[in-house]
mmCIF file of the N, C-alpha and C atoms, coordinates in Angstrom:
data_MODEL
# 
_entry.id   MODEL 
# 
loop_
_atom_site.group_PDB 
_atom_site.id 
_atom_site.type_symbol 
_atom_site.label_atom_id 
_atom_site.label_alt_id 
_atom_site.label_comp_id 
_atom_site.label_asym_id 
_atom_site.label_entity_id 
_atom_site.label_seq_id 
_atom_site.pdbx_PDB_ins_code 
_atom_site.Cartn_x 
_atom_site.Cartn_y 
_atom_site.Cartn_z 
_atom_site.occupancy 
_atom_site.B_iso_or_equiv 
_atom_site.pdbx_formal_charge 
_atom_site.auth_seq_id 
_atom_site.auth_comp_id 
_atom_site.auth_asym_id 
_atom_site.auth_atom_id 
_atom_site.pdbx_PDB_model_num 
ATOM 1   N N  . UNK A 1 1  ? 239.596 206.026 133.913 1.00 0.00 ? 1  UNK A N  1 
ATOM 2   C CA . UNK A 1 1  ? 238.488 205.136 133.818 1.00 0.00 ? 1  UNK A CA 1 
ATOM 3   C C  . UNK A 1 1  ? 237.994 205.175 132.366 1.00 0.00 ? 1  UNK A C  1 
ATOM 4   N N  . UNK A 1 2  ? 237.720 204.131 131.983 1.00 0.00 ? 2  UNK A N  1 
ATOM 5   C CA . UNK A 1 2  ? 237.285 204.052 130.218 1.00 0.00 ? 2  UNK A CA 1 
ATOM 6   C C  . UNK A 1 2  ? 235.795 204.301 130.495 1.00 0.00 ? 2  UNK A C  1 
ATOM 7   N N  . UNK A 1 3  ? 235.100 205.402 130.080 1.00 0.00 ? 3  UNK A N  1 
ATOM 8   C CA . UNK A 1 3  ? 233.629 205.381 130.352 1.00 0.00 ? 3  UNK A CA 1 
ATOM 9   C C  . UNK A 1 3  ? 233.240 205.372 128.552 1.00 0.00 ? 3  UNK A C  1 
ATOM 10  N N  . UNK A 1 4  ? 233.625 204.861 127.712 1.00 0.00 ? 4  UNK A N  1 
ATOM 11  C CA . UNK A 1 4  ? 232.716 204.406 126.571 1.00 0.00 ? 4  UNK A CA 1 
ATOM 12  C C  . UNK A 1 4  ? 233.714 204.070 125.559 1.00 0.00 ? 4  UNK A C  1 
ATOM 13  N N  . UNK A 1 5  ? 233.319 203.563 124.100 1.00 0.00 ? 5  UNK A N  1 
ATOM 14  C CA . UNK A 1 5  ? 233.946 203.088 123.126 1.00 0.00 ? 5  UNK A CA 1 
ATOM 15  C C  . UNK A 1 5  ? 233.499 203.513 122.094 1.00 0.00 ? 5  UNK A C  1 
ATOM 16  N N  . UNK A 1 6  ? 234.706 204.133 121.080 1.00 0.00 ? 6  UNK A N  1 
ATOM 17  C CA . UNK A 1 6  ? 233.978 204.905 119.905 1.00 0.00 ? 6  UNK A CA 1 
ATOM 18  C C  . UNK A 1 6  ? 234.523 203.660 118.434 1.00 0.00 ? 6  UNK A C  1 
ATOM 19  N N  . UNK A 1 7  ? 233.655 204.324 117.511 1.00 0.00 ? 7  UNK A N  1 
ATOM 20  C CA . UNK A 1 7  ? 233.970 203.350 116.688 1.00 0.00 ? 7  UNK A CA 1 
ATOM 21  C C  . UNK A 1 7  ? 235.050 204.356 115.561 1.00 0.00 ? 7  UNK A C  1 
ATOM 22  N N  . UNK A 1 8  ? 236.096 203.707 115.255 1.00 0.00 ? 8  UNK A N  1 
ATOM 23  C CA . UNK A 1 8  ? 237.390 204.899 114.551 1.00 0.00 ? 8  UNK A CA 1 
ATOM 24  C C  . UNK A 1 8  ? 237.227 203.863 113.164 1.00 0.00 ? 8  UNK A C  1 
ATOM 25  N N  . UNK A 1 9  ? 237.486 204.700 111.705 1.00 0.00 ? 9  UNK A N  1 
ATOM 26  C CA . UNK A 1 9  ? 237.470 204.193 110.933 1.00 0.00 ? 9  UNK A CA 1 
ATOM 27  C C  . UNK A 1 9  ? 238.822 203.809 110.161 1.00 0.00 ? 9  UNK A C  1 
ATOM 28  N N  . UNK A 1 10 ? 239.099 202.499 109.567 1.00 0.00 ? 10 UNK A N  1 
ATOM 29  C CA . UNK A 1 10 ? 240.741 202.418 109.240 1.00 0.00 ? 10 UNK A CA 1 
ATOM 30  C C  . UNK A 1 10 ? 241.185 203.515 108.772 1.00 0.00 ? 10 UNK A C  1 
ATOM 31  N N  . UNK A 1 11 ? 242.025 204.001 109.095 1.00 0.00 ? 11 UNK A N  1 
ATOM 32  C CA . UNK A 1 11 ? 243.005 204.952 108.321 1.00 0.00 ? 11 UNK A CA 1 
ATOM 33  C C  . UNK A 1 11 ? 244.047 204.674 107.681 1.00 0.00 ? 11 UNK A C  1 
ATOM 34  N N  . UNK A 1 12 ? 244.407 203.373 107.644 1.00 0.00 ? 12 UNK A N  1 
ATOM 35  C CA . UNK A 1 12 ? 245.687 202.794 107.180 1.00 0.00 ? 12 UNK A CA 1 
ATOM 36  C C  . UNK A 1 12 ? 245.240 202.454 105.651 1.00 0.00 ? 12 UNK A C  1 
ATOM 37  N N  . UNK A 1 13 ? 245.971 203.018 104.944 1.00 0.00 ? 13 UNK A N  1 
ATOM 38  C CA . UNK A 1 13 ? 246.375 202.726 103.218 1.00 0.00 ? 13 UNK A CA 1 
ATOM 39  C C  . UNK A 1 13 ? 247.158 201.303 102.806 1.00 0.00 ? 13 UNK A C  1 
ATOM 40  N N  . UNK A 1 14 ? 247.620 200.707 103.673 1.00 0.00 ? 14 UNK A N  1 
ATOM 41  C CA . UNK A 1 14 ? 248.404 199.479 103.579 1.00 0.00 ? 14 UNK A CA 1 
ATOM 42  C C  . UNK A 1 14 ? 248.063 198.172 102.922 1.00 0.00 ? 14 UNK A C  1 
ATOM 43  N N  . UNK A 1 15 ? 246.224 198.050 102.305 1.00 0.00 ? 15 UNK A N  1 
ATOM 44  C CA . UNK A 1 15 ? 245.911 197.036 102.052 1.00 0.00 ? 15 UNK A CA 1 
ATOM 45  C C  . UNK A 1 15 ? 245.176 196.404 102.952 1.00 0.00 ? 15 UNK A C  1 
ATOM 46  N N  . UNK A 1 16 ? 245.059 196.800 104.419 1.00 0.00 ? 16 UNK A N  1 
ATOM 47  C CA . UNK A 1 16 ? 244.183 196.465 105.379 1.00 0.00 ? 16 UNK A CA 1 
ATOM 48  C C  . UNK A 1 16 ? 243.199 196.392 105.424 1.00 0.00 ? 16 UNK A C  1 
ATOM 49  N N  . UNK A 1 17 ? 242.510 195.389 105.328 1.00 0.00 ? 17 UNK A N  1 
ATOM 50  C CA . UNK A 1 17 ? 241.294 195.373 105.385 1.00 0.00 ? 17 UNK A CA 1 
ATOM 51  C C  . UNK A 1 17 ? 240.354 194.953 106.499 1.00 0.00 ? 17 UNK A C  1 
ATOM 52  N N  . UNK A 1 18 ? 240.639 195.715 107.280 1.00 0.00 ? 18 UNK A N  1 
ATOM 53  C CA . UNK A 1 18 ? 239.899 196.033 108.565 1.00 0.00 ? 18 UNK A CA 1 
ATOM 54  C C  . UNK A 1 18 ? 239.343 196.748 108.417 1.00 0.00 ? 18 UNK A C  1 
ATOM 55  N N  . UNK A 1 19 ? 237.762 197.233 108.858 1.00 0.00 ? 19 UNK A N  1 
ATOM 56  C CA . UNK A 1 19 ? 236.566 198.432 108.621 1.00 0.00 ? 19 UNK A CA 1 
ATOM 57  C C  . UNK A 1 19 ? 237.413 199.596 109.727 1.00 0.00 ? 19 UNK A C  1 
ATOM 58  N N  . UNK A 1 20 ? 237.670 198.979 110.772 1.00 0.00 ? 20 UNK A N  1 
ATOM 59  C CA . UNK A 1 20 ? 237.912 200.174 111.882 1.00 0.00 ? 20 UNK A CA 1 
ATOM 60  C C  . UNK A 1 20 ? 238.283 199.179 112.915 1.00 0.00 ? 20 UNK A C  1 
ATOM 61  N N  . UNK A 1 21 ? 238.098 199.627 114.529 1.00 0.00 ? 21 UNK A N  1 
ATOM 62  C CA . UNK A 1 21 ? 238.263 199.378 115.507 1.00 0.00 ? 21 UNK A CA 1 
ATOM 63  C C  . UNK A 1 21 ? 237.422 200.205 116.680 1.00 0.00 ? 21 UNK A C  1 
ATOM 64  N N  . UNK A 1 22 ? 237.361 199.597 118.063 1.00 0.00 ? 22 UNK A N  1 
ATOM 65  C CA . UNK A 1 22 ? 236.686 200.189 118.712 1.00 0.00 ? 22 UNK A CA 1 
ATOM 66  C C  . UNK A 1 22 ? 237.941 201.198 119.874 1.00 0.00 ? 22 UNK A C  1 
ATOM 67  N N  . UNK A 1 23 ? 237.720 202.180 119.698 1.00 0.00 ? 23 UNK A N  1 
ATOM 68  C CA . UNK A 1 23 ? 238.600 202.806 120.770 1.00 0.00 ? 23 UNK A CA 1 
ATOM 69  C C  . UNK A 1 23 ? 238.046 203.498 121.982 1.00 0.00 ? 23 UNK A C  1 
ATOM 70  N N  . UNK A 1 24 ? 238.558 202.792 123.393 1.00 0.00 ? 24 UNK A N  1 
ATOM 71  C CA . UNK A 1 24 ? 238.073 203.511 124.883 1.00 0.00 ? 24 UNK A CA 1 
ATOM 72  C C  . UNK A 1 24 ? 238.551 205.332 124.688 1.00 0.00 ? 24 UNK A C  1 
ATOM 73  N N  . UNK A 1 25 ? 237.673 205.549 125.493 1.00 0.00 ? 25 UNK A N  1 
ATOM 74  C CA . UNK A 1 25 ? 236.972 207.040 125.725 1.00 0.00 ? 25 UNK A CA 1 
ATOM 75  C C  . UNK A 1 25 ? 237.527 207.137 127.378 1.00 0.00 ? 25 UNK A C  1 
ATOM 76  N N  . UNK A 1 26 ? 239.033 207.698 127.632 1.00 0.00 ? 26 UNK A N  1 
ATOM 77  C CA . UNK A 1 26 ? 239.271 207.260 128.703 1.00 0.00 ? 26 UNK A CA 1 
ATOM 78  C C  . UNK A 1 26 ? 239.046 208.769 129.773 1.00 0.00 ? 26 UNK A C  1 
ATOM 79  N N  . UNK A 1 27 ? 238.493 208.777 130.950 1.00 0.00 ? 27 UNK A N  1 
ATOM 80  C CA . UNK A 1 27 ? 238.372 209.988 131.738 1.00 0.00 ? 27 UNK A CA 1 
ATOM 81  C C  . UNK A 1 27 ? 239.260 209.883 133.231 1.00 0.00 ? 27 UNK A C  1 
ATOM 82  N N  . UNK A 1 28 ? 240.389 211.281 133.410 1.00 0.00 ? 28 UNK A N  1 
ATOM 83  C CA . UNK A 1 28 ? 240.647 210.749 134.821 1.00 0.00 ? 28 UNK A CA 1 
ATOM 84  C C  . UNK A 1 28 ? 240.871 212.104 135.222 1.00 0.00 ? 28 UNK A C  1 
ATOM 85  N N  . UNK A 1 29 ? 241.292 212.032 136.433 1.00 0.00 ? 29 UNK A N  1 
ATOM 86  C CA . UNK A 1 29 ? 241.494 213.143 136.795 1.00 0.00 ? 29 UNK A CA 1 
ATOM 87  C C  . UNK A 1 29 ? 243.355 213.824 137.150 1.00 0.00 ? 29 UNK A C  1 
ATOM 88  N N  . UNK A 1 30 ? 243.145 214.692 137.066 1.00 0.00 ? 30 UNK A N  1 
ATOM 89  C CA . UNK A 1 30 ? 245.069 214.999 137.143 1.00 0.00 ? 30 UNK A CA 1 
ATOM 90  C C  . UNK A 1 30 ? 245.226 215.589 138.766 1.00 0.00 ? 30 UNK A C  1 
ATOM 91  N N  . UNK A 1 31 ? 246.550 215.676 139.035 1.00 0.00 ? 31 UNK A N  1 
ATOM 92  C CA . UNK A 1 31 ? 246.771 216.046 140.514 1.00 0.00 ? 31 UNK A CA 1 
ATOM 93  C C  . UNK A 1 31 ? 246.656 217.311 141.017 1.00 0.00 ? 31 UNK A C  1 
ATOM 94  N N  . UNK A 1 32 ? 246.074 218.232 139.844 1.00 0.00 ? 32 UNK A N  1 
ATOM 95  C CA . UNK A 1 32 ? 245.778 219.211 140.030 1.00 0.00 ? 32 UNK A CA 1 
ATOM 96  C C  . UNK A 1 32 ? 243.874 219.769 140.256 1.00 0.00 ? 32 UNK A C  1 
ATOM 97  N N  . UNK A 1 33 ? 243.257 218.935 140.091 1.00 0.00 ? 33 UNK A N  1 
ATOM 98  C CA . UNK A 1 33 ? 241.906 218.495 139.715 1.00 0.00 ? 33 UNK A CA 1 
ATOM 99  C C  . UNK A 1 33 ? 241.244 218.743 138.886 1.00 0.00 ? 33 UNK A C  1 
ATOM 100 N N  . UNK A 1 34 ? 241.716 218.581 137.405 1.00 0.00 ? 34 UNK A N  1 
ATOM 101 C CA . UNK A 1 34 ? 241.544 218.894 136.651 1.00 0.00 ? 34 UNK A CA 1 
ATOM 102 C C  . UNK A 1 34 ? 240.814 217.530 135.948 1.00 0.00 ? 34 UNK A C  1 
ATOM 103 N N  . UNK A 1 35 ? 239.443 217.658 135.187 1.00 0.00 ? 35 UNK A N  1 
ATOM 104 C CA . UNK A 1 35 ? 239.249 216.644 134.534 1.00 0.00 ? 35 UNK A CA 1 
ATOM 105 C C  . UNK A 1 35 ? 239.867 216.038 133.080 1.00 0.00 ? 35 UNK A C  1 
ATOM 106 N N  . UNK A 1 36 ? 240.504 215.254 132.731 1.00 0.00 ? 36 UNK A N  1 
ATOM 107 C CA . UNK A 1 36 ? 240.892 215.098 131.073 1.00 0.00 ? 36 UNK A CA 1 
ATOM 108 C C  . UNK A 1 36 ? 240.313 213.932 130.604 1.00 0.00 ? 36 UNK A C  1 
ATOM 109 N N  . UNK A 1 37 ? 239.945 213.868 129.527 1.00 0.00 ? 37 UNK A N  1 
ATOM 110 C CA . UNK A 1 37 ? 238.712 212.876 128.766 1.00 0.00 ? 37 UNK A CA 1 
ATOM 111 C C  . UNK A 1 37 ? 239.864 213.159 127.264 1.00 0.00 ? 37 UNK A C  1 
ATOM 112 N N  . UNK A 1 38 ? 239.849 211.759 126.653 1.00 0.00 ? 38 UNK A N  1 
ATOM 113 C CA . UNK A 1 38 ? 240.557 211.680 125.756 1.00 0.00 ? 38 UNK A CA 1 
ATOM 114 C C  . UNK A 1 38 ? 240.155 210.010 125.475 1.00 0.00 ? 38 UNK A C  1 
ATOM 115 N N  . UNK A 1 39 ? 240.466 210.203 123.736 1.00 0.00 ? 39 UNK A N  1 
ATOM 116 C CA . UNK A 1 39 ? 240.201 209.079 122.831 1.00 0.00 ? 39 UNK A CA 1 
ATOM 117 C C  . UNK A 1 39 ? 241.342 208.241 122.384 1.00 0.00 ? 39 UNK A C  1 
ATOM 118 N N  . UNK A 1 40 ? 241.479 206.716 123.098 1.00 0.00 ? 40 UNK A N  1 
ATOM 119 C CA . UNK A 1 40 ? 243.120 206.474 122.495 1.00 0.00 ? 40 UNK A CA 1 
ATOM 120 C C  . UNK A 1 40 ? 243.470 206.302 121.303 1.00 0.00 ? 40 UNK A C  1 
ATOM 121 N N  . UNK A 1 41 ? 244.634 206.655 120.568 1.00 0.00 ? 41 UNK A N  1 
ATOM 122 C CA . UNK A 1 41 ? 244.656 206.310 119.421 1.00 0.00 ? 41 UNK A CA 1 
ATOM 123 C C  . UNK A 1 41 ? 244.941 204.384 118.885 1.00 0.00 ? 41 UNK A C  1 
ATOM 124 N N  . UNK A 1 42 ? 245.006 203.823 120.130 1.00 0.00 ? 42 UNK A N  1 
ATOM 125 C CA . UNK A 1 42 ? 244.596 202.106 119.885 1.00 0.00 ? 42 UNK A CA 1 
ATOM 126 C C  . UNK A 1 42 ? 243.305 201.778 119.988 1.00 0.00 ? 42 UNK A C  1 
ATOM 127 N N  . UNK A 1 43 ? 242.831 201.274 119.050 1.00 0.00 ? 43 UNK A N  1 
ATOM 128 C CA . UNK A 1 43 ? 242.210 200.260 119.008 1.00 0.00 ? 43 UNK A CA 1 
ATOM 129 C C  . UNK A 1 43 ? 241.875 199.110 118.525 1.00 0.00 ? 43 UNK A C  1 
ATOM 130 N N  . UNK A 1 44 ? 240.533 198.574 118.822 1.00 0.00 ? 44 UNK A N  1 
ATOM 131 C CA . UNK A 1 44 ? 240.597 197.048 118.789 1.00 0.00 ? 44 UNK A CA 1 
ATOM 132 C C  . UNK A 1 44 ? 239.180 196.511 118.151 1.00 0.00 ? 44 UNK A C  1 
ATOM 133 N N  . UNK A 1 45 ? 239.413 195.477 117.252 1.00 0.00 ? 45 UNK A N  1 
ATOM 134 C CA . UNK A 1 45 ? 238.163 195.213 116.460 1.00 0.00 ? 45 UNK A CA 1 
ATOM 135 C C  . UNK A 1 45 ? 238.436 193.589 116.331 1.00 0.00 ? 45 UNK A C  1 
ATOM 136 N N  . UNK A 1 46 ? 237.510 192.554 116.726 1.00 0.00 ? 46 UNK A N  1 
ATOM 137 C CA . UNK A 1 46 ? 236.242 192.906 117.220 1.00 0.00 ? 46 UNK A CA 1 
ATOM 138 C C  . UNK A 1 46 ? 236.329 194.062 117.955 1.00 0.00 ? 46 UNK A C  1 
ATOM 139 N N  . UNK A 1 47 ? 234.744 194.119 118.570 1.00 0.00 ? 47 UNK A N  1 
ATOM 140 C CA . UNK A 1 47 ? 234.470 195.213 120.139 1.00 0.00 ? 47 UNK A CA 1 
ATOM 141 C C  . UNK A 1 47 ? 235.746 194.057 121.227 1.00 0.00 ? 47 UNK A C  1 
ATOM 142 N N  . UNK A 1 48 ? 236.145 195.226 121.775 1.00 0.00 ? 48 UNK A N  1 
ATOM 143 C CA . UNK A 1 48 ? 236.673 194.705 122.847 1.00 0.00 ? 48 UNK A CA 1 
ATOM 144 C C  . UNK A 1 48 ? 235.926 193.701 124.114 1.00 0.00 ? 48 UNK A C  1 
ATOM 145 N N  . UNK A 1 49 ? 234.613 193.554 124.038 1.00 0.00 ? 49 UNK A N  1 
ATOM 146 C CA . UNK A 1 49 ? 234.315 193.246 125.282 1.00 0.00 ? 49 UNK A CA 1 
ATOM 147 C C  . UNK A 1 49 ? 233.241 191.758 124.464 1.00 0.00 ? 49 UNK A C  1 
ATOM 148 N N  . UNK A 1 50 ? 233.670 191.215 123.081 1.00 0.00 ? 50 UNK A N  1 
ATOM 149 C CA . UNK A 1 50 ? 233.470 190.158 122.194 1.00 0.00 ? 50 UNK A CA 1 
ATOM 150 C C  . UNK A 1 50 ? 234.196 189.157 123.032 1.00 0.00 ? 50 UNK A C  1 
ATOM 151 N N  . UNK A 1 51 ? 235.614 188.915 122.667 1.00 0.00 ? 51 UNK A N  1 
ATOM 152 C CA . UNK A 1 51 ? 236.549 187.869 123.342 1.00 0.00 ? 51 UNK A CA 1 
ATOM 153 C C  . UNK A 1 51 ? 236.341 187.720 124.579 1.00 0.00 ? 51 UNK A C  1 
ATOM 154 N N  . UNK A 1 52 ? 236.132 188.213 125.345 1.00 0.00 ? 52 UNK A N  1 
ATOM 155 C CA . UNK A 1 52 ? 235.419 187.472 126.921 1.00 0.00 ? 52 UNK A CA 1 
ATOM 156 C C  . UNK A 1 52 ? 234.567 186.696 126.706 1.00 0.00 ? 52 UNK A C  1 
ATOM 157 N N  . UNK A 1 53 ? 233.361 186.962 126.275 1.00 0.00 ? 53 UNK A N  1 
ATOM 158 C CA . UNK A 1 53 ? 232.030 186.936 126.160 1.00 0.00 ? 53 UNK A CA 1 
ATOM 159 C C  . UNK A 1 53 ? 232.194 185.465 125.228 1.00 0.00 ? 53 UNK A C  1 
ATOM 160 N N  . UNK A 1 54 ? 232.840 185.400 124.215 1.00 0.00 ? 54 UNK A N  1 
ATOM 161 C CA . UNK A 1 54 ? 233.601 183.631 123.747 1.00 0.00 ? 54 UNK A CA 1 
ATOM 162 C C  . UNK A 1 54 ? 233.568 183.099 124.467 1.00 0.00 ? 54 UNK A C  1 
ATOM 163 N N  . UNK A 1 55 ? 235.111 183.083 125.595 1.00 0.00 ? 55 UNK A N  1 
ATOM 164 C CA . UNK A 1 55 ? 235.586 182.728 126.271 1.00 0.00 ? 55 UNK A CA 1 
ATOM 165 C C  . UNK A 1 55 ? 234.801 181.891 127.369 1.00 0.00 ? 55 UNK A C  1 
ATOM 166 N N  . UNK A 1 56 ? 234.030 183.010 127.825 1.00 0.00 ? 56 UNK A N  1 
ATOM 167 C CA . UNK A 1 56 ? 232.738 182.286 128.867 1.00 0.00 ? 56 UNK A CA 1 
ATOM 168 C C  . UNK A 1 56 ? 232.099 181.880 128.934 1.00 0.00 ? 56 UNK A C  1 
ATOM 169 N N  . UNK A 1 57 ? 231.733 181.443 127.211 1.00 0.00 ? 57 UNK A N  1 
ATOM 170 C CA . UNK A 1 57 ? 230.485 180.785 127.278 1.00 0.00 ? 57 UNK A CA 1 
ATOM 171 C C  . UNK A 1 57 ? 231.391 179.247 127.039 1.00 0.00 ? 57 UNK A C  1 
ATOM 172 N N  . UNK A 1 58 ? 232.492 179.138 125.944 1.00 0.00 ? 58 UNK A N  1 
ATOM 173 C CA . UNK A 1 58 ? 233.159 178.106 125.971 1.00 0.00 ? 58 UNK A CA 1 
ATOM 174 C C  . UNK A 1 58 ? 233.394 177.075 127.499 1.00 0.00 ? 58 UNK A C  1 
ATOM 175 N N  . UNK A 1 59 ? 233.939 177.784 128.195 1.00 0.00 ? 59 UNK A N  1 
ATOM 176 C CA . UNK A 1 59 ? 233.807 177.621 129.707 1.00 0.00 ? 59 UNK A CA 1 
ATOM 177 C C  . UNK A 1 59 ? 232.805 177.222 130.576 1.00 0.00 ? 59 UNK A C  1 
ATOM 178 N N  . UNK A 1 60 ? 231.772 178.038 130.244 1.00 0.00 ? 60 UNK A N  1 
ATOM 179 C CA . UNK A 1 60 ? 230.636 177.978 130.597 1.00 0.00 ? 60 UNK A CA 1 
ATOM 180 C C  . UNK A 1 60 ? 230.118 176.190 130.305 1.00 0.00 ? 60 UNK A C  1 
ATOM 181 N N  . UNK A 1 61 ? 230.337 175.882 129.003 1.00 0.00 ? 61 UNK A N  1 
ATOM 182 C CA . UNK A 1 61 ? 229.783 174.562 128.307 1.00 0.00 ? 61 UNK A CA 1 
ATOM 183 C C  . UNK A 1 61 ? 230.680 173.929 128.861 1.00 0.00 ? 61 UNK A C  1 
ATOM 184 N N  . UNK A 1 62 ? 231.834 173.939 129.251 1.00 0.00 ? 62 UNK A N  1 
ATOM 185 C CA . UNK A 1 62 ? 233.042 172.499 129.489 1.00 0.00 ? 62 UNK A CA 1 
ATOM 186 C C  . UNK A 1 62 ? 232.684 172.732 131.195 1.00 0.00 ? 62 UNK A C  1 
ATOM 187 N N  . UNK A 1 63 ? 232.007 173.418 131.672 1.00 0.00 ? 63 UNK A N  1 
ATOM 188 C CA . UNK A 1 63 ? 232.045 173.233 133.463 1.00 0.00 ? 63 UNK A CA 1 
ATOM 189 C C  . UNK A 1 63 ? 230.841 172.025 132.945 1.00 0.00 ? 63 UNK A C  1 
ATOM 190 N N  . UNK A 1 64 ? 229.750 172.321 132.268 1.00 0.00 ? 64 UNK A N  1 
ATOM 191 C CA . UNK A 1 64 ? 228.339 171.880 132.371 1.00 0.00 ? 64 UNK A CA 1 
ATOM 192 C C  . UNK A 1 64 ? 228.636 170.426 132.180 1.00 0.00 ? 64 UNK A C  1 
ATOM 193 N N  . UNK A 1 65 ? 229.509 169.828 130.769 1.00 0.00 ? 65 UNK A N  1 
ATOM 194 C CA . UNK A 1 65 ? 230.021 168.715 130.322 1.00 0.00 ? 65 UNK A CA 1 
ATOM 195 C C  . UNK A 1 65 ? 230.550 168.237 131.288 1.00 0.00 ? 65 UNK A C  1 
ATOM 196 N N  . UNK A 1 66 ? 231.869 168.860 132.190 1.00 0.00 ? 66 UNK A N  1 
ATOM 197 C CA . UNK A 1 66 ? 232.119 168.334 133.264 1.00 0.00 ? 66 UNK A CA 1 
ATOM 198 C C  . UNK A 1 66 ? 231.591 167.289 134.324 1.00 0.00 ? 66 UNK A C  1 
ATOM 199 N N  . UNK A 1 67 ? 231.058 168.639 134.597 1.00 0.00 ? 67 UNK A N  1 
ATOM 200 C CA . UNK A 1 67 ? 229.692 168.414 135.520 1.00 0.00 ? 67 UNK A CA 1 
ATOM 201 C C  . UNK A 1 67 ? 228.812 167.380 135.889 1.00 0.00 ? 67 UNK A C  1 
ATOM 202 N N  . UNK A 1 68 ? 228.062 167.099 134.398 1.00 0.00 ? 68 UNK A N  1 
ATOM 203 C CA . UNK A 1 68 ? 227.425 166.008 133.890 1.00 0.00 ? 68 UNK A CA 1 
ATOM 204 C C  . UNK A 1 68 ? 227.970 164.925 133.991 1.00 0.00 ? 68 UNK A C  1 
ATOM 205 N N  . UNK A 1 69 ? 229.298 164.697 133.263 1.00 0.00 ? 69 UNK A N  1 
ATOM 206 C CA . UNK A 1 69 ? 230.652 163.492 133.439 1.00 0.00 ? 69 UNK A CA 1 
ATOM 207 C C  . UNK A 1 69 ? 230.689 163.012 134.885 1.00 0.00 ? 69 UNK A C  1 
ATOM 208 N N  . UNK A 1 70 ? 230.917 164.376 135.315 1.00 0.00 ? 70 UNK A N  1 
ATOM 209 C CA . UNK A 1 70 ? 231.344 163.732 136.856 1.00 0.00 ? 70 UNK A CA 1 
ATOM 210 C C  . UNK A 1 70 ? 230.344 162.825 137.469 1.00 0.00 ? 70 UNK A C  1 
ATOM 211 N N  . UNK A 1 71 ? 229.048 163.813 137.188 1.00 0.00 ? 71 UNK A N  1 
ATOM 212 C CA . UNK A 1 71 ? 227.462 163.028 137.623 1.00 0.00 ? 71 UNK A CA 1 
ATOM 213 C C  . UNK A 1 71 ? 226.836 162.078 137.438 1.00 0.00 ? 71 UNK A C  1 
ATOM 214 N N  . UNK A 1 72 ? 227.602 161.664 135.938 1.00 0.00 ? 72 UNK A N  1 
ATOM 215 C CA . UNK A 1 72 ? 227.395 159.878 135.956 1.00 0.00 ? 72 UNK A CA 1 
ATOM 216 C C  . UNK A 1 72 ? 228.212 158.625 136.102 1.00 0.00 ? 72 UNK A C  1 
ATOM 217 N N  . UNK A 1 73 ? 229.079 159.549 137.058 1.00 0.00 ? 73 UNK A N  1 
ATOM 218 C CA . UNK A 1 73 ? 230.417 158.143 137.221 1.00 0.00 ? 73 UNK A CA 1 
ATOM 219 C C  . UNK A 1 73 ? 229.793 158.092 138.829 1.00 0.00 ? 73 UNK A C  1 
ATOM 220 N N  . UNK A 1 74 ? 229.085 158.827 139.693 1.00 0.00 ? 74 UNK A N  1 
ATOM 221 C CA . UNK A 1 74 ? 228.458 157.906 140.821 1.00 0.00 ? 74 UNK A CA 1 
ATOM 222 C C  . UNK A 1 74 ? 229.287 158.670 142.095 1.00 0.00 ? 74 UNK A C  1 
ATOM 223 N N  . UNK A 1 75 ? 230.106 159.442 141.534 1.00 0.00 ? 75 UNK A N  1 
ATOM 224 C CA . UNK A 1 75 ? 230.947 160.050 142.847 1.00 0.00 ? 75 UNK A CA 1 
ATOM 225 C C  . UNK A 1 75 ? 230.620 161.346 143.188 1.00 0.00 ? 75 UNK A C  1 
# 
């Protein structure tokens, strides 16, 4: 289970100019019942949970436009 997001700073020398990325904080349990909590070494910048949050509002506006369209053709 990802219970949080840390912020990792570029480490890459390559010319990249990316500040960092956000990386999940992932916790689970093993078959032995053991808890393990660990930081992945991927991540992702924007925040990961940015591109939805686009997405839905884009969506959000083309149902409404729709909507409206549909509502003045009478059907």
């Amino acid at each position: 289970m990802v219970i949080a997001n840390q912020w990792r700073e570029n480490t890459i020398q390559s010319g990249d100019e990316t500040p960092g990325g956000w990386a999940p904080i992932v916790r689970f349990e093993s078959a032995g019942g053991h808890s393990v909590t660990f930081t992945s070494d991927i991540s992702n910048y924007p925040s990961p949970w940015l591109v939805p949050l686009i997405l839905f509002g884009i969506g959000g506006v083309m149902a409404l436009f729709g909507a409206r369209l549909w509502g003045s053709t009478g059907t």
